[in-house]
C-alpha positions as CSV (number, residue, x, y, z in Angstrom):
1,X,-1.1,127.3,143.8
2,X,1.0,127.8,140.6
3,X,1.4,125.0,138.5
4,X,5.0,123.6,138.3
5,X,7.3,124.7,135.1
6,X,7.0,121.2,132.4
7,X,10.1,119.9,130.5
8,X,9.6,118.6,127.2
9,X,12.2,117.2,125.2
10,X,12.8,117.3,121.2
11,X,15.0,114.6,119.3
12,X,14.8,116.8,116.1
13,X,16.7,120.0,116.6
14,X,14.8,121.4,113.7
15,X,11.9,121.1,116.0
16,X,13.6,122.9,118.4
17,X,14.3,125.5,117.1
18,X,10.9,125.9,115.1
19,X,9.7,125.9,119.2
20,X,12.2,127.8,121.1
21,X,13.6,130.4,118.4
22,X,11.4,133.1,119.4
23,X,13.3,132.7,123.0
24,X,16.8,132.1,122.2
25,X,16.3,135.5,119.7
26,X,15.0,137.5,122.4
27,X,18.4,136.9,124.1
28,X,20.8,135.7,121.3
29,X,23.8,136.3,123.1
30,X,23.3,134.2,126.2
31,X,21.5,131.9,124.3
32,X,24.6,131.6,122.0
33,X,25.7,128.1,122.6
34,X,23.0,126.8,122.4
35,X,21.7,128.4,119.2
36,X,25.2,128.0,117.5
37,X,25.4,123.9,118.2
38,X,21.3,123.7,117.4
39,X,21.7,125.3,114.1
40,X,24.5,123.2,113.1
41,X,23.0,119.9,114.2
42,X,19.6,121.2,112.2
43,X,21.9,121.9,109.2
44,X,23.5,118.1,109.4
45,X,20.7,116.3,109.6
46,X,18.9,118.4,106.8
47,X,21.8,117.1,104.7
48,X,21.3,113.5,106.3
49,X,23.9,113.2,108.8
50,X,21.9,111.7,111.4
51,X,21.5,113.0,114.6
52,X,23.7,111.1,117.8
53,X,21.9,108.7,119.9
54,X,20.9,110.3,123.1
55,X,21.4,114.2,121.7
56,X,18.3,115.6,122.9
57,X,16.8,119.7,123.1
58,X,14.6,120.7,126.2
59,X,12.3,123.3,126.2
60,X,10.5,124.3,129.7
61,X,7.3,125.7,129.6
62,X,5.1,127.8,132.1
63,X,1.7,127.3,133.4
64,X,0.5,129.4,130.7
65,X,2.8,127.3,127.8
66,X,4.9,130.1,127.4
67,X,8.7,128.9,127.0
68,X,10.6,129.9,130.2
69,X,13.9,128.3,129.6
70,X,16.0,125.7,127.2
71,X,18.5,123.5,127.3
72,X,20.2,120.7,125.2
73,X,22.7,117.5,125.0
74,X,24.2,117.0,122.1
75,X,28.0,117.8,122.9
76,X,29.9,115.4,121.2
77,X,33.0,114.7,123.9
78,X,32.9,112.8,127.0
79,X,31.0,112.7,129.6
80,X,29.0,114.8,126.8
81,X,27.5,117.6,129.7
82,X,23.7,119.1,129.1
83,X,24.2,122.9,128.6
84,X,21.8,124.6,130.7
85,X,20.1,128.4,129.9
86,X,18.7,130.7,132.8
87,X,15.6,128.4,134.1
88,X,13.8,128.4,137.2
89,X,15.3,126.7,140.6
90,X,12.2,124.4,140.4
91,X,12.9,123.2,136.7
92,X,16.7,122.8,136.9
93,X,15.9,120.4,140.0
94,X,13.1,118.8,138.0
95,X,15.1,118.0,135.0
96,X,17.9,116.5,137.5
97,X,15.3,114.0,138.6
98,X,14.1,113.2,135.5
99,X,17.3,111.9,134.4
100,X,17.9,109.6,137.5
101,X,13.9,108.5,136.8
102,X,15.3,107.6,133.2
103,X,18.8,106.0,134.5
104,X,20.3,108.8,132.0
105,X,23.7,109.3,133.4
106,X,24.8,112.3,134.0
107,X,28.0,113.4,135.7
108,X,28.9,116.9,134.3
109,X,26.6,119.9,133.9
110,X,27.5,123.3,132.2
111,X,25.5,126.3,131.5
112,X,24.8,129.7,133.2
113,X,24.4,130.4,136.7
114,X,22.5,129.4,139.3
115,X,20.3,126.5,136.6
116,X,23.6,124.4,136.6
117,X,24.5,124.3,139.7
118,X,21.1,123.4,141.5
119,X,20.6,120.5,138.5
120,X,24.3,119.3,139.2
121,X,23.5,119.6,143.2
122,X,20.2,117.7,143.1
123,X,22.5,115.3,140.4
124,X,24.5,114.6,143.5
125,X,21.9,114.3,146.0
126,X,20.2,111.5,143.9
127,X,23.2,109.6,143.3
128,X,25.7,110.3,146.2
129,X,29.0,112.5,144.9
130,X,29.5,116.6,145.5
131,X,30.0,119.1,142.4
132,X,33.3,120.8,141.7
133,X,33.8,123.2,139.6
134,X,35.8,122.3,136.5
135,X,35.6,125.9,135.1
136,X,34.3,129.1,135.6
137,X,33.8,131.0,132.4
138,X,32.3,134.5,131.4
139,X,30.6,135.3,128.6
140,X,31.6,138.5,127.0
141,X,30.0,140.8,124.3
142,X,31.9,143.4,122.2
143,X,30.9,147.1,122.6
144,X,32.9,149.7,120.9
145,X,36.0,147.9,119.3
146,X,39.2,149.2,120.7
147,X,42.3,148.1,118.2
148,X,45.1,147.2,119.2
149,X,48.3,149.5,117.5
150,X,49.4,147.9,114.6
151,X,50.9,144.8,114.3
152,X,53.2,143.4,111.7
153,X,51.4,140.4,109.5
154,X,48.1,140.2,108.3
155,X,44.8,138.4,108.5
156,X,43.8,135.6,106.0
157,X,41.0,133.0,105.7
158,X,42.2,129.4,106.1
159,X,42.2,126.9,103.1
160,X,41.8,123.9,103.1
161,X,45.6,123.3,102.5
162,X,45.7,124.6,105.9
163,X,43.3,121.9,107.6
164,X,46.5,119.5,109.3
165,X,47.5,123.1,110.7
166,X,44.3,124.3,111.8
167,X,43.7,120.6,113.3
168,X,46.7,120.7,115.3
169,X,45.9,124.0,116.9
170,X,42.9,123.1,117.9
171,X,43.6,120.3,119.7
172,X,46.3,122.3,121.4
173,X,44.0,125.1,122.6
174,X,42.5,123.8,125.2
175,X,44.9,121.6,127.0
176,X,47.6,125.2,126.8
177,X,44.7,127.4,128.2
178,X,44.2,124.7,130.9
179,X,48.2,125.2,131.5
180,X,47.7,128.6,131.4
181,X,45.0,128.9,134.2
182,X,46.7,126.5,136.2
183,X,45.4,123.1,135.7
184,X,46.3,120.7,134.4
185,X,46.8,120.1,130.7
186,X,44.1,118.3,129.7
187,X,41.5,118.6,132.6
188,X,39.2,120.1,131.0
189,X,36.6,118.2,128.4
190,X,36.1,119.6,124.9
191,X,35.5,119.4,121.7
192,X,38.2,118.3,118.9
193,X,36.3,118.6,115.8
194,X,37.4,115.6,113.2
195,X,38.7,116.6,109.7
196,X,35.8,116.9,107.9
197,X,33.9,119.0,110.5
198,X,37.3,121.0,110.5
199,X,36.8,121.2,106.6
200,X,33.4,122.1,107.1
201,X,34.3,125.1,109.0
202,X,37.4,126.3,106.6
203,X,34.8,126.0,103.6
204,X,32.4,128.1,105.3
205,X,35.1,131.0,105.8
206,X,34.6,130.9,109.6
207,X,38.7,130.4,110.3
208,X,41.5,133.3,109.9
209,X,44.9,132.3,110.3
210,X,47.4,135.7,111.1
211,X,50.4,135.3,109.3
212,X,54.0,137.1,110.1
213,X,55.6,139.6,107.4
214,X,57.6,136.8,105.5
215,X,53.6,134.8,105.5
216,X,53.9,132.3,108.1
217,X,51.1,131.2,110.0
218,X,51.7,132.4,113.8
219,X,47.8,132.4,115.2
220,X,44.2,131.2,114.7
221,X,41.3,132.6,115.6
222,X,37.8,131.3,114.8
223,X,34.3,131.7,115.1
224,X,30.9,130.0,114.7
225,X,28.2,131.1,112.0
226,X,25.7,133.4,112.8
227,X,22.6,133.1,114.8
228,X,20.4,135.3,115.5
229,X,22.2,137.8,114.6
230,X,24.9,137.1,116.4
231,X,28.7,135.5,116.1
232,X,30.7,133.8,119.0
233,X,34.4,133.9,118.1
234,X,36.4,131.0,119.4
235,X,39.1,129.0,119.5
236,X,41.7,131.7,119.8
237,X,45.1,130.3,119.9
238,X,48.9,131.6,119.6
239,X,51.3,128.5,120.0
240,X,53.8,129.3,123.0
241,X,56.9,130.5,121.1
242,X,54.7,133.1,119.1
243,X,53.0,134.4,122.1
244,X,53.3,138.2,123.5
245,X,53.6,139.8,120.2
246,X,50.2,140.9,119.8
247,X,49.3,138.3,117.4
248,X,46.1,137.5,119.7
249,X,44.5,141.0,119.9
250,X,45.2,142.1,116.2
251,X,43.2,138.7,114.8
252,X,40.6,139.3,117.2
253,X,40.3,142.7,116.2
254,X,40.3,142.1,112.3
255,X,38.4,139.3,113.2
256,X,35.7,141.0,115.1
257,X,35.4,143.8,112.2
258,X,34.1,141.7,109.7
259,X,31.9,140.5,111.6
260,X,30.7,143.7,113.0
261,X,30.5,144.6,109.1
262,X,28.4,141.3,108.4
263,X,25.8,142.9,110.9
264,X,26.5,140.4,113.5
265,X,27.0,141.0,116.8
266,X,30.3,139.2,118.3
267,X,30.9,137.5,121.9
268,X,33.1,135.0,123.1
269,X,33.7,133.1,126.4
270,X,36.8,133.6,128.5
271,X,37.8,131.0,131.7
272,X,37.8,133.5,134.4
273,X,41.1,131.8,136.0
274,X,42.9,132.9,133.0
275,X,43.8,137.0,133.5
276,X,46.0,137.4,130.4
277,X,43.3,136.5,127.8
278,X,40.7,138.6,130.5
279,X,42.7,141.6,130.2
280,X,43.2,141.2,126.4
281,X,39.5,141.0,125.4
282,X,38.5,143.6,128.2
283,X,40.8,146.1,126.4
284,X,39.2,145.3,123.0
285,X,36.5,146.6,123.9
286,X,34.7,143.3,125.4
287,X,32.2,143.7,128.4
288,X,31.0,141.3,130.9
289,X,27.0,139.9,130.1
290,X,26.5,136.5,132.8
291,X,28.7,134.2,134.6
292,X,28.8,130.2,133.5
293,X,30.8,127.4,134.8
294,X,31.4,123.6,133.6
295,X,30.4,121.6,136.6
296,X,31.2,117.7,137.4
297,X,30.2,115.6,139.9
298,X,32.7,113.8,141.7
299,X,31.4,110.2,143.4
């Protein structure tokens, strides 16, 4: 009889990483989120920012000790939802009843397909509810860039002059791409970094702004540091009177070749209920790698 897949949990993400990096780099573009977020935490607490109460990394081993899967919690928004990577059935169901074992509440799981979804089904089954899908998303990786024809304006890094703009816009990102994909606005949890993580990611040159032909700031489009090896662009975001003048696809473009010139490769996520930003990345030169979703459980 095979020995059951074990779960073991780090508090350090340094640790983490120092056990799981040889997986997450043999996949590093479905293991994106997860390596993005881990490297950032690492990188805080190295500078003594200490890590959140309850943030915690998972690594699941096989019989053999042989790392077959990952996960993590450490997102900082309500109701702060593990992030699962491909695991076996049997794990994802184990780490479901681990929680309940541990009274951890749980009420939202996100990650790829099928590991969330039987974790946020046996999540249910333990403490009564169903699971709805809050979001599907895809993840998508860049293959031969595609430009758009030119567009009027230009790309520039953000300063940090620009951080009450750049603040603004993201808050507004998700709850107009929850409009857009016909929810409502605000249904969907997420992140709204604070000012100083905002700062933090204008000083690392990881936000463009595209400005119009007389200089005026029209779009955003940002992307997390490298890891390894590659970049996940994201928020992108045109405020509703400048949309449907190409703004979008000329950022992402410019965007996406400096990257691709840093050595990285690029991805980003798109919610699959939302066809205009689909079609947009998908004539980029974007292409399909695994299906996600952000799952809660509704009691």
């Amino acid at each position: 009889m095979t020995a059951a897949p074990t779960l073991h949990f780090h508090a350090d993400p340094g640790e983490f990483l120092a056990v799981a990096g040889d997986h997450l780099a043999a996949d590093p573009v479905v293991g994106t989120v997860v390596a993005s977020v881990t490297n950032r935490a690492a990188v805080r607490r190295a500078e003594g920012v200490a890590t959140p109460d309850g943030d915690w990394w998972l690594v699941v081993r096989d019989a053999r000790g042989a790392v077959i899967g990952v996960g993590m919690r450490a997102a900082p928004f309500p109701p702060r939802p593990p992030f699962l990577l491909p695991m076996p059935t049997e794990a994802a169901v184990a780490l479901a009843r681990t929680w309940h074992e541990r009274g951890e509440e749980v009420t939202a799981v996100n990650g790829a397909l099928p590991a969330a979804r039987e974790c946020a089904a046996e999540v249910a089954r333990l403490g009564g509810g169903r699971v709805e899908v809050a979001q599907h998303t895809r993840l998508h990786e860049l293959d031969e860039l595609v430009p758009p024809l030119s567009t009027p304006g230009a790309l520039r890094v953000a300063a940090e002059d620009d951080v009450d703009l750049v603040a603004a816009w993201f808050d507004a990102f998700m709850a107009d791409a929850d409009e857009q994909a016909g929810r409502a606005r605000g249904a969907s949890a997420h992140e709204t970094p604070d000012r100083e993580e905002l700062l933090r990611r204008i000083r690392g040159g990881r936000v463009w702004l595209w400005t119009d032909p007389a200089g005026r700031p029209v779009h955003l489009t940002a992307a997390n540091p490298t890891s390894f090896g590659v970049a996940r662009v994201g928020p992108v975001y045109t405020p509703p009177q400048q949309r449907g003048r190409g703004w979008a696809a000329a950022a992402v473009a410019e965007v996406s070749r400096l990257l691709r010139a840093e050595g990285a490769r690029v991805c980003l996520y798109t919610d699959q209920a939302n066809p205009t930003s689909n079609r947009l990345y998908a004539r980029l030169g974007f292409r399909p790698v695994v299906d996600m979703a952000n799952l809660v459980v509704v009691r």
